[in-house]
N, C-alpha and C positions, 0 to 999 in steps of 0.2 A: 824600331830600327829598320824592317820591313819597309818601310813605309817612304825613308831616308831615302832605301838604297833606291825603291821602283823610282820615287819624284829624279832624281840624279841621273838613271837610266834615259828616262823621258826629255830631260833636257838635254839628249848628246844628238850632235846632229846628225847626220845621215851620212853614210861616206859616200864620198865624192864619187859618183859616174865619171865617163870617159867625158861624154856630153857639158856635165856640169864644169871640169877641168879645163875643157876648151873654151870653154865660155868666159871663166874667171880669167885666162889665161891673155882671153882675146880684149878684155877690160882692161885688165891691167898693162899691155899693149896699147890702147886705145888712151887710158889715164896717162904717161907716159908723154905721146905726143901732146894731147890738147892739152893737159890738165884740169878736164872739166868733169865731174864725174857722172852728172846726167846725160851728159852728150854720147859719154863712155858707155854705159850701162846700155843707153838705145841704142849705138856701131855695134854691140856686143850681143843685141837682141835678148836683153837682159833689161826685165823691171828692175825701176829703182829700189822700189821697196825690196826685192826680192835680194839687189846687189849689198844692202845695208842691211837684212837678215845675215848675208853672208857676213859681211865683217864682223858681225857680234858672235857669230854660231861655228865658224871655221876658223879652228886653228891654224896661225900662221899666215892666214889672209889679214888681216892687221895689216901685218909687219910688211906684209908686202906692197898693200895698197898703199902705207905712208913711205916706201920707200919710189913706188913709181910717184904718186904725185909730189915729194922733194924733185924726182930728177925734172919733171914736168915745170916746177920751180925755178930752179938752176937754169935750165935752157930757157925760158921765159927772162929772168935776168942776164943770159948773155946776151939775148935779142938786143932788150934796151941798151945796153951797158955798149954794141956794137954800135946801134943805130945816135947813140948819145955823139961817138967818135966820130961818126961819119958824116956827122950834121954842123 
C-alpha cells in the first residue's frame, strides 16, 4: 500500500515556478499565432521535448494547448477562406 502511495507521489509533477508559467504562457501565445508547435516551443525558449513533457505532466496544459492551436486553426481557415474570395 506503501509502495502505491510513494510510486503516485513520484509521478506528480513539480508546481509551476513563476519562470516555468511564463514560459508555457509565452508558447501558448506563440502556438496561437503560427500554429506550429516547434516553432512555438523555440520563440518560447522551450525544448520540445521538455514542451510535450509539459502537456502529459501539467494539469490543464492539455486543454489549453488544444485550445490555442484550434484558434491557430480557425485563423488559418479564415486566411484561406479570405484569400479564396479575393482571388
Amino acid at each position: 500500500m506503501l509502495e502505491k502511495v510513494a510510486e503516485q507521489s513520484a509521478n506528480l509533477s513539480r508546481p509551476l515556478t513563476r519562470e516555468r508559467a511564463l514560459r508555457n504562457a509565452a508558447f501558448l501565445r506563440h502556438l496561437r499565432r503560427i500554429g506550429n508547435v516547434r516553432e512555438s516551443a523555440r520563440r518560447a525558449g522551450v525544448g520540445y521535448g521538455a514542451i510535450q513533457h509539459r502537456r502529459k505532466a501539467c494539469p490543464g496544459f492539455p486543454l489549453r494547448w488544444n485550445a490555442a492551436d484550434a484558434m491557430a486553426q480557425e485563423a488559418e481557415d479564415g486566411r484561406r477562406t479570405s484569400e479564396k474570395r479575393g482571388s
